[in-house]
Biopython code that builds the backbone (N, CA, C, O; Angstrom):
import numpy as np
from Bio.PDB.StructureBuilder import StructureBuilder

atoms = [
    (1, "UNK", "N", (0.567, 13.574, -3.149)),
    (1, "UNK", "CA", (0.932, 12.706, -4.243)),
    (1, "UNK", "C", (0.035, 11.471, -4.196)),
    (1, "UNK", "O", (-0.350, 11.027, -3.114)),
    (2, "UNK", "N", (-0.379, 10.785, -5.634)),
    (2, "UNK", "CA", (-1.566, 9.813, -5.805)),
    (2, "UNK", "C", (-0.633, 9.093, -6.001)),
    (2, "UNK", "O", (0.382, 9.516, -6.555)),
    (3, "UNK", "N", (-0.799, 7.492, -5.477)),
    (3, "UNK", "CA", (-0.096, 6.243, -6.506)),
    (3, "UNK", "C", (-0.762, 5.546, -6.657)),
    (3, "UNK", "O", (-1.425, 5.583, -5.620)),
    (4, "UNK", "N", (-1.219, 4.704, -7.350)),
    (4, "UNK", "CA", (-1.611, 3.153, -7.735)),
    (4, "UNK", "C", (-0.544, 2.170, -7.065)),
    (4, "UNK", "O", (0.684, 2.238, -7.107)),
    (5, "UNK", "N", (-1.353, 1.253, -6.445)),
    (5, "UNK", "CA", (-0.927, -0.015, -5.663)),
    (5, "UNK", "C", (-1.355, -1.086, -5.655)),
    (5, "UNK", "O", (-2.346, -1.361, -4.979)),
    (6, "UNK", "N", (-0.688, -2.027, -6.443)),
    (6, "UNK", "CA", (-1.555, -3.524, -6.796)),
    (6, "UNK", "C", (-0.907, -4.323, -5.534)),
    (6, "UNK", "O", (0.292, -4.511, -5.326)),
    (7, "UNK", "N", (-1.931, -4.710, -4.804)),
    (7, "UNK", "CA", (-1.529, -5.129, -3.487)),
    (7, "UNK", "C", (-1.748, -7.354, -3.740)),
    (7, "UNK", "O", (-2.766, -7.954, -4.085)),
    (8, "UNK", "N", (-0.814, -7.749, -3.503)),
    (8, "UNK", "CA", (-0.337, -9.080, -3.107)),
    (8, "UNK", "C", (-0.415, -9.492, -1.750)),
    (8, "UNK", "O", (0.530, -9.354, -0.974)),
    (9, "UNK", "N", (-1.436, -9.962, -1.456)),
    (9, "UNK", "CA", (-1.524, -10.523, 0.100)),
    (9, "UNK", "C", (-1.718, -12.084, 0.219)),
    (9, "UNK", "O", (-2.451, -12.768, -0.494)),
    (10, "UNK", "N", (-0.957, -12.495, 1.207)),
    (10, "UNK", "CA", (-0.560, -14.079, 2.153)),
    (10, "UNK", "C", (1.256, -14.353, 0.979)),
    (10, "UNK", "O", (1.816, -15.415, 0.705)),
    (11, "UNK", "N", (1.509, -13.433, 0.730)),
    (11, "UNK", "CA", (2.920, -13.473, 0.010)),
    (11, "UNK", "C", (3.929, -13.884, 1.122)),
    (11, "UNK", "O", (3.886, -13.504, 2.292)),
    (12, "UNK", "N", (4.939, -14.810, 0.504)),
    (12, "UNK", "CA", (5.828, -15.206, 1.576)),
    (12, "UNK", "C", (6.712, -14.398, 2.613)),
    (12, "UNK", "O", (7.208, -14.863, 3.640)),
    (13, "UNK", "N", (6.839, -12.755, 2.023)),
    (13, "UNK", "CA", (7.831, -11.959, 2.644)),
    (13, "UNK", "C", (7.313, -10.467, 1.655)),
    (13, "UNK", "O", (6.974, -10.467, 0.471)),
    (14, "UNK", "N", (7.385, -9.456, 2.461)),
    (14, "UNK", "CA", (6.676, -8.190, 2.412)),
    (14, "UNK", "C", (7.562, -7.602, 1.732)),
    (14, "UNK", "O", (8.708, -7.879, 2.085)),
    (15, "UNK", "N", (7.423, -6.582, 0.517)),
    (15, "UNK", "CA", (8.399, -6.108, -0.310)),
    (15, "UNK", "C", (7.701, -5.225, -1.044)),
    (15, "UNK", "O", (6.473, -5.219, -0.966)),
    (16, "UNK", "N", (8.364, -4.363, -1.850)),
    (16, "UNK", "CA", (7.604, -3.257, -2.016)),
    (16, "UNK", "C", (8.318, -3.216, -3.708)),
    (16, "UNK", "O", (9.534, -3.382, -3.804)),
    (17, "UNK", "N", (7.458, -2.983, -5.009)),
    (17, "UNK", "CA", (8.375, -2.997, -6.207)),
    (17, "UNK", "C", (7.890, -1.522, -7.024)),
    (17, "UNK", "O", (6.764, -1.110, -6.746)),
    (18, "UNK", "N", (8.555, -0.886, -7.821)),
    (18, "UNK", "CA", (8.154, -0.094, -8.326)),
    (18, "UNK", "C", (7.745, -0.251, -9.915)),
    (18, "UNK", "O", (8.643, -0.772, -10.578)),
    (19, "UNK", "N", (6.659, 0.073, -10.586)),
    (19, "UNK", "CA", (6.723, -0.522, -11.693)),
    (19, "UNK", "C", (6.645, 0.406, -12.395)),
    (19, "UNK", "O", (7.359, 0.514, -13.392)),
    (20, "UNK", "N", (5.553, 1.506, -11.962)),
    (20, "UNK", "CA", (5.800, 3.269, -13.424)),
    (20, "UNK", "C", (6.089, 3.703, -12.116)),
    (20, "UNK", "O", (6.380, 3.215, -11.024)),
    (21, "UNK", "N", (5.811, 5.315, -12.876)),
    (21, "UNK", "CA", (6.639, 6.001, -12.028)),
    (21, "UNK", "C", (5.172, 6.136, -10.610)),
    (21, "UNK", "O", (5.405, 5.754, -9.463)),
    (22, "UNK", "N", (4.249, 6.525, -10.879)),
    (22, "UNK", "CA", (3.469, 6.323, -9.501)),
    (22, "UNK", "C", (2.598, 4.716, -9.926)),
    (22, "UNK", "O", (1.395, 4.800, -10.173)),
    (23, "UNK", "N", (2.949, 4.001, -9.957)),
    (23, "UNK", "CA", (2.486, 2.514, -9.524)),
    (23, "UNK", "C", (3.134, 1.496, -8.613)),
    (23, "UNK", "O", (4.272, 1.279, -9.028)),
    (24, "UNK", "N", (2.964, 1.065, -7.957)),
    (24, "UNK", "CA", (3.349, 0.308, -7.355)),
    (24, "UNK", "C", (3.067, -1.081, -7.311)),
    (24, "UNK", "O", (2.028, -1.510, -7.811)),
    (25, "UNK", "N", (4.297, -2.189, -6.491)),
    (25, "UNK", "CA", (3.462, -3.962, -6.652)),
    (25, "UNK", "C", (3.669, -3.744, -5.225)),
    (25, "UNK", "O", (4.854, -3.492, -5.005)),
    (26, "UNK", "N", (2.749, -3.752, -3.892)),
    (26, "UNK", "CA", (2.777, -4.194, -2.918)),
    (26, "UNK", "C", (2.952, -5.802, -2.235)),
    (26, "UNK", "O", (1.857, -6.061, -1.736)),
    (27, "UNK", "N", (3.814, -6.860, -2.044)),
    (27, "UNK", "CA", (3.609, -7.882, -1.780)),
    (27, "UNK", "C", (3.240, -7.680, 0.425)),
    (27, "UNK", "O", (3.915, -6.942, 1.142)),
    (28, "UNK", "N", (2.474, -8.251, 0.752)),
    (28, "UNK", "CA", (2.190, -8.319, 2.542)),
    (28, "UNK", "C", (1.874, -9.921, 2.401)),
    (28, "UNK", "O", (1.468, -10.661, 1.506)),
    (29, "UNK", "N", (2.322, -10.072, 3.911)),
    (29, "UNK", "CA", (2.418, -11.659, 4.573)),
    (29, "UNK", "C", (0.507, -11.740, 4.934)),
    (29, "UNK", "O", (0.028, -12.874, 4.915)),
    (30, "UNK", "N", (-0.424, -10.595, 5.228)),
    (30, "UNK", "CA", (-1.466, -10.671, 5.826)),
    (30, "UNK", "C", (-2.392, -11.261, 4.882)),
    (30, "UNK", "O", (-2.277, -11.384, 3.663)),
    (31, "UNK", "N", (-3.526, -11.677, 5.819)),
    (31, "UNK", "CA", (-4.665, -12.040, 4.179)),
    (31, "UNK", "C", (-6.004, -10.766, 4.696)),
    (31, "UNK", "O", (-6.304, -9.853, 5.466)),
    (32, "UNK", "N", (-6.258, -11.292, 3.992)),
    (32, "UNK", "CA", (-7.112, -9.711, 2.968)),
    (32, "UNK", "C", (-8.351, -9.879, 3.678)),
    (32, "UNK", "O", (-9.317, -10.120, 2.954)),
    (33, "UNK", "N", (-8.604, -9.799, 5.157)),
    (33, "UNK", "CA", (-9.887, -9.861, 5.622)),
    (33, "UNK", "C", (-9.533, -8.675, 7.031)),
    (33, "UNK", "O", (-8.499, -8.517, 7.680)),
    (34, "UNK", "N", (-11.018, -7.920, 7.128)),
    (34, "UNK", "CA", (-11.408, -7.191, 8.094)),
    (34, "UNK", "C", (-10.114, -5.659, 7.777)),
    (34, "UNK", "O", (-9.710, -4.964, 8.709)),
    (35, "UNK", "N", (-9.763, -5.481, 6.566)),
    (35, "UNK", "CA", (-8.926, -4.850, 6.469)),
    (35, "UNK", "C", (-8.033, -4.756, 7.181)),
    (35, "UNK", "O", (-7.780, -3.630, 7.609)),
    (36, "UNK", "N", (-7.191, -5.903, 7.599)),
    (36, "UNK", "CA", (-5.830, -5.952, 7.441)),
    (36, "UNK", "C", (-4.823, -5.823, 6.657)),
    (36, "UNK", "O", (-3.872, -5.049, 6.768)),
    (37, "UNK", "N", (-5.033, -6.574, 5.876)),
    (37, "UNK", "CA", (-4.114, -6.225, 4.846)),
    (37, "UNK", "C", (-3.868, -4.763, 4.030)),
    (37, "UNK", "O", (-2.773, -4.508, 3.526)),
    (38, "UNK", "N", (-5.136, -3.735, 3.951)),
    (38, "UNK", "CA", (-4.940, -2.423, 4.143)),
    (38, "UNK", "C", (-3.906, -1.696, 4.677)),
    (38, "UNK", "O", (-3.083, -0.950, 4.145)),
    (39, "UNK", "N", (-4.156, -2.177, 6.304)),
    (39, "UNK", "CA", (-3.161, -1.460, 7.207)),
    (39, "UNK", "C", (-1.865, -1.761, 6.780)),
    (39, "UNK", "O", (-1.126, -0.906, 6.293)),
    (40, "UNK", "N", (-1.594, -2.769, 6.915)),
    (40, "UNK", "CA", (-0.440, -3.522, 6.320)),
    (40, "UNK", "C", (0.135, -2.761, 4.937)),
    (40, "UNK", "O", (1.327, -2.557, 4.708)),
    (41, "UNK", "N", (-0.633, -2.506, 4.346)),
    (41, "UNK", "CA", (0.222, -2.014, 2.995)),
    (41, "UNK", "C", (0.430, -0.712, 3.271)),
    (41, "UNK", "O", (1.271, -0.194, 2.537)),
    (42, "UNK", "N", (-0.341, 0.412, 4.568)),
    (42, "UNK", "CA", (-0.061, 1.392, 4.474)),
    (42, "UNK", "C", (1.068, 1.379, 5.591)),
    (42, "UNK", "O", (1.499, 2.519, 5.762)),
    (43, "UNK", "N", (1.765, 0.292, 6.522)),
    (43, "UNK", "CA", (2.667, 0.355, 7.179)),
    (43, "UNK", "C", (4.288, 0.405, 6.063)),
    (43, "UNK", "O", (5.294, 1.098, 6.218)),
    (44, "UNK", "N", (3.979, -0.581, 5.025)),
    (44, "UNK", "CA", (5.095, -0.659, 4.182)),
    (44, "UNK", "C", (5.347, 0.567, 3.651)),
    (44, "UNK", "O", (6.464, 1.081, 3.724)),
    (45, "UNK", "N", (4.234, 1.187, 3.020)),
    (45, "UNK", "CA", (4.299, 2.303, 1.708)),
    (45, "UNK", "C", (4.865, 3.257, 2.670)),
    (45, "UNK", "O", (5.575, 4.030, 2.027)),
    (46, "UNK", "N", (4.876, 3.675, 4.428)),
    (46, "UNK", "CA", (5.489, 4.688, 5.467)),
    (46, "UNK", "C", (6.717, 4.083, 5.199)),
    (46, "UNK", "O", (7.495, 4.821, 4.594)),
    (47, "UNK", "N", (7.029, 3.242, 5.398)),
    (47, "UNK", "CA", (8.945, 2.848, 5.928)),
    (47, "UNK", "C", (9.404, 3.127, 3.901)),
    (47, "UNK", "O", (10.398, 3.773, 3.571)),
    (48, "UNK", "N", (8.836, 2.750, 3.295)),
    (48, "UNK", "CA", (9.205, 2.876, 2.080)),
    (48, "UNK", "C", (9.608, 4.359, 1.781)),
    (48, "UNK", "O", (10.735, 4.675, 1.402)),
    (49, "UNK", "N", (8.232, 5.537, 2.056)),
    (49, "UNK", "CA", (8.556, 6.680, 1.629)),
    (49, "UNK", "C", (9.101, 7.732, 2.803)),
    (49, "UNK", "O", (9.438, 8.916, 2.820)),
    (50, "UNK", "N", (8.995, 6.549, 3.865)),
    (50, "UNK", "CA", (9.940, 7.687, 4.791)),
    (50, "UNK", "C", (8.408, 8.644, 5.666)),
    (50, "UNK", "O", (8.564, 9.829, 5.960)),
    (51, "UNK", "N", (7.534, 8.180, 5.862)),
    (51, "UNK", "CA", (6.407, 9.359, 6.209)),
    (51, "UNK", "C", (5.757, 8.899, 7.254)),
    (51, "UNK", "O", (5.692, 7.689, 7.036)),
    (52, "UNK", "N", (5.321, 9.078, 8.089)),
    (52, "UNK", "CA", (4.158, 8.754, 9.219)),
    (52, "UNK", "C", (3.095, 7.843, 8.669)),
    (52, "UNK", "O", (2.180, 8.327, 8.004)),
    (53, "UNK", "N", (3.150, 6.784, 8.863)),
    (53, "UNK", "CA", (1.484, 6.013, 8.334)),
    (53, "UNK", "C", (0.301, 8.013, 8.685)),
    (53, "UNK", "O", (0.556, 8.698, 7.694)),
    (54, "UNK", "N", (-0.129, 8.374, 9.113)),
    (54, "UNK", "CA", (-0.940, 8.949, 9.816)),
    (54, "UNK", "C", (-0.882, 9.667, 8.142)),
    (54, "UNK", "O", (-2.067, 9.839, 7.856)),
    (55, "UNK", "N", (-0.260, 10.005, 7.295)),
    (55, "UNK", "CA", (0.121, 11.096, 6.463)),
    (55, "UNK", "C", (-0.754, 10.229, 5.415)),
    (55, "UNK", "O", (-1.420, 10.937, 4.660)),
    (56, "UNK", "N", (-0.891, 8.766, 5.212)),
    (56, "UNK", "CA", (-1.141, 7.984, 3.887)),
    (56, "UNK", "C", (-2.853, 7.612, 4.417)),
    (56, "UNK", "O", (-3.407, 7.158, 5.418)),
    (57, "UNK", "N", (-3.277, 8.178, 2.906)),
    (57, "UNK", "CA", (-4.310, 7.313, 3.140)),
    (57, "UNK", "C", (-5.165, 6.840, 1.906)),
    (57, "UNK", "O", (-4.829, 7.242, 0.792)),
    (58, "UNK", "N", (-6.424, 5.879, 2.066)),
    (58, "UNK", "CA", (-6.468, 5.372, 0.975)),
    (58, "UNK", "C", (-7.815, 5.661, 0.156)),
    (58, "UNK", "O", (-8.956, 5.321, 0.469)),
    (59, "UNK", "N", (-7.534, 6.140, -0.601)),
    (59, "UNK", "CA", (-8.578, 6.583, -1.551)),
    (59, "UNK", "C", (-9.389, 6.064, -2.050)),
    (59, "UNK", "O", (-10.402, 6.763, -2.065)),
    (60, "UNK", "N", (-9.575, 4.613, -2.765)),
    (60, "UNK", "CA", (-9.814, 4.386, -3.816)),
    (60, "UNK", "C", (-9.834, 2.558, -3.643)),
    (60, "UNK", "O", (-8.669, 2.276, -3.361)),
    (61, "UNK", "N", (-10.552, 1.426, -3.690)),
    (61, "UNK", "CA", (-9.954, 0.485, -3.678)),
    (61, "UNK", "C", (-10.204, -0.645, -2.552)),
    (61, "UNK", "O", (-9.707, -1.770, -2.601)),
    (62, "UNK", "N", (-10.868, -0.270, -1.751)),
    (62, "UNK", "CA", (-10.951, -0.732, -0.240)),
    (62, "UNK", "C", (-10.630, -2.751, -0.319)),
    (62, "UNK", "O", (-9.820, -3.582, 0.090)),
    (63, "UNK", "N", (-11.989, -2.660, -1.191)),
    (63, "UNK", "CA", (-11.854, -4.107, -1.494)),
    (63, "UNK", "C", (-11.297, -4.708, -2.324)),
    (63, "UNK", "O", (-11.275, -5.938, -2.358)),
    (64, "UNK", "N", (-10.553, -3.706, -3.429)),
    (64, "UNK", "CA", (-9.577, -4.394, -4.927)),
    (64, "UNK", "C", (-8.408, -4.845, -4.264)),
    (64, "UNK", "O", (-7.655, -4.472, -3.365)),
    (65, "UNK", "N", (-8.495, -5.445, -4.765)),
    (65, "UNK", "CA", (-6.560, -5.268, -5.156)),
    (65, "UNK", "C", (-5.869, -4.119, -5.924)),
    (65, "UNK", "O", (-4.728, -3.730, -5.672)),
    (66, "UNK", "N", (-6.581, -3.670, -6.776)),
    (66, "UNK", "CA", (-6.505, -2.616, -7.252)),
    (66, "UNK", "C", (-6.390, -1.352, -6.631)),
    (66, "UNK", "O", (-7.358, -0.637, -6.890)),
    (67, "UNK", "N", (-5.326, -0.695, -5.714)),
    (67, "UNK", "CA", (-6.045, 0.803, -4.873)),
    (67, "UNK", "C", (-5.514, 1.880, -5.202)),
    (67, "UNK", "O", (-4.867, 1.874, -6.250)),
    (68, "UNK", "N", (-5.605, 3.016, -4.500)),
    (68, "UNK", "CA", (-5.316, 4.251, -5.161)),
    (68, "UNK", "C", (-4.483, 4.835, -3.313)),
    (68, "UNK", "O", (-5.154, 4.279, -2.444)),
    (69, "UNK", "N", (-3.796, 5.357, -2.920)),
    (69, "UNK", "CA", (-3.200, 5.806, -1.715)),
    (69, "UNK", "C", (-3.201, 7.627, -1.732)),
    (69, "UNK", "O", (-2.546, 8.292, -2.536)),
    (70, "UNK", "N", (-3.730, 7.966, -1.091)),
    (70, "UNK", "CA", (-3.036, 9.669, -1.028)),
    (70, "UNK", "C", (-1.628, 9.924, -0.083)),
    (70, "UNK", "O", (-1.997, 10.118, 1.075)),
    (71, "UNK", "N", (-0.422, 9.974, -0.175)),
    (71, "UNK", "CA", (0.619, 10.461, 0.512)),
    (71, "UNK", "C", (0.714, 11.612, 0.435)),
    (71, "UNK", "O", (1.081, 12.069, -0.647)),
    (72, "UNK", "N", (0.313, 12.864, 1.957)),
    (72, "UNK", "CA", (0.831, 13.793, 1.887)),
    (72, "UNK", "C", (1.934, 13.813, 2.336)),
    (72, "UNK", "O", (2.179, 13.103, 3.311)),
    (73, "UNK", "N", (2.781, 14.506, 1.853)),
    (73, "UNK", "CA", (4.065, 15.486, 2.117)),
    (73, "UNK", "C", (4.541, 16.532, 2.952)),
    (73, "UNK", "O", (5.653, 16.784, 2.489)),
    (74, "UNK", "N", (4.319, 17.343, 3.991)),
    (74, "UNK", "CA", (4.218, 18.146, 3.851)),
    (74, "UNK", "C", (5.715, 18.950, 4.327)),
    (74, "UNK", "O", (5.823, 20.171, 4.215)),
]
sb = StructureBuilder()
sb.init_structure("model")
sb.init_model(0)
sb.init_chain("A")
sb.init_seg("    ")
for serial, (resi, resn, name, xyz) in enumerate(atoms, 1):
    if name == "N":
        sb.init_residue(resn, " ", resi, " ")
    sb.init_atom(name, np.array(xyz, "f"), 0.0, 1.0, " ", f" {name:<3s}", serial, name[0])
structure = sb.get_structure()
């Protein structure tokens, strides 16, 4: 499964919003250097969908804010 993830980083408190049906608003406490904040959004989007970080990964986006995630399922 693909989602779109508009990622919010140095946000006061980490939260996860849904806006269509595969988009997402990522808010993370990290700031956006040496890809941290990456990791960070793929730690949330695991506890969110229930999956192994190891399962998510990111497609699309490295440096946007704008990204794209692959979650497998299996």
């Amino acid at each position: 499964m693909r989602i779109r993830v508009k990622v919010k980083p140095n946000a006061k408190k980490e939260e996860i919003k849904k806006i269509e049906e595969d988009y997402y608003e990522v808010r993370v406490t990290v700031v956006p250097e040496k890809g941290k904040a990456n990791k960070k959004v793929i730690e949330v989007l695991s506890k969110y969908f229930k999956v192994p970080k190891s399962r998510i990964s990111l497609v699309r986006g490295e440096t946007s804010r704008e990204k794209v995630f692959e979650i497998s399922q299996d």
